[in-house]
C-alpha positions in Angstrom: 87.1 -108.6 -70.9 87.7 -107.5 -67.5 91.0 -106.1 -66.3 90.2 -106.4 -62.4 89.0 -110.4 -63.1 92.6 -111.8 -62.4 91.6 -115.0 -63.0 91.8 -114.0 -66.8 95.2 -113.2 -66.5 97.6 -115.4 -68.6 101.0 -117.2 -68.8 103.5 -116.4 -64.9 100.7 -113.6 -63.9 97.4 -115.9 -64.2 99.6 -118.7 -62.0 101.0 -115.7 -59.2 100.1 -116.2 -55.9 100.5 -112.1 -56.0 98.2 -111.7 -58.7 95.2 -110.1 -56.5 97.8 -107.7 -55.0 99.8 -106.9 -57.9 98.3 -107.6 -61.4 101.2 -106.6 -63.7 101.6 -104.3 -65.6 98.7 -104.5 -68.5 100.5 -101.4 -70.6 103.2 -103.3 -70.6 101.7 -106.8 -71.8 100.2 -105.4 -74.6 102.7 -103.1 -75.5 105.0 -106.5 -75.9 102.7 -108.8 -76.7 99.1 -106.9 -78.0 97.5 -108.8 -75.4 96.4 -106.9 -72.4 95.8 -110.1 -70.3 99.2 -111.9 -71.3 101.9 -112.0 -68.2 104.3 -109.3 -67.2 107.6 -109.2 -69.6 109.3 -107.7 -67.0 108.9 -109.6 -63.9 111.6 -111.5 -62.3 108.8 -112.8 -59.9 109.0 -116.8 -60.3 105.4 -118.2 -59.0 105.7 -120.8 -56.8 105.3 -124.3 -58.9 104.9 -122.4 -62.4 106.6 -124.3 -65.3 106.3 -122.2 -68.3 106.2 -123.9 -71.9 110.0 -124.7 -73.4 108.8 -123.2 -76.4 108.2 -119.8 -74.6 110.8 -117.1 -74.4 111.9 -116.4 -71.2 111.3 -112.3 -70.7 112.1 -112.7 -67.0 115.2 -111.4 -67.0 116.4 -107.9 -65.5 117.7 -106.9 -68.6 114.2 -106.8 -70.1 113.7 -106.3 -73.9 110.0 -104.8 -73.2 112.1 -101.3 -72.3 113.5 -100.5 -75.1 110.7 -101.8 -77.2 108.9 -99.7 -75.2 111.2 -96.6 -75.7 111.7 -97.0 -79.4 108.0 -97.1 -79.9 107.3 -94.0 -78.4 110.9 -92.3 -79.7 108.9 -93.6 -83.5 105.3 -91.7 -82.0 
């Protein structure tokens, strides 16, 4: 796997027009999601013309759960 190949990224990051500039945060993605190459749970960035899945939960929001997960994993370390 290769972390600088962002055409491996997945889900809102993999469809960014951003994604060469900005990436995402990968600590965060796996943190959340145990996937280093999954999207950003904390980015309110909409990509132009991306339609995620109905079935997927929306982690777009400001109010981002990824924080506190986050925060109680490392308050558990």
């Amino acid at each position: 796997m290769k972390l600088r190949d962002s055409d491996q990224l997945h889900g809102k990051c993999g469809a960014c027009e951003f994604r060469n500039i900005c990436g995402g945060s990968r600590a965060r993605a796996y943190a959340v999601t145990g996937d280093v190459m999954a999207e950003e749970p904390c980015c309110i960035y909409e990509p132009r013309g991306y339609h995620p899945d109905a079935n997927q939960k929306d982690t777009s929001s400001p109010g981002c759960e990824a924080h506190n997960l986050i925060q109680v994993e490392v308050a558990h370390s």
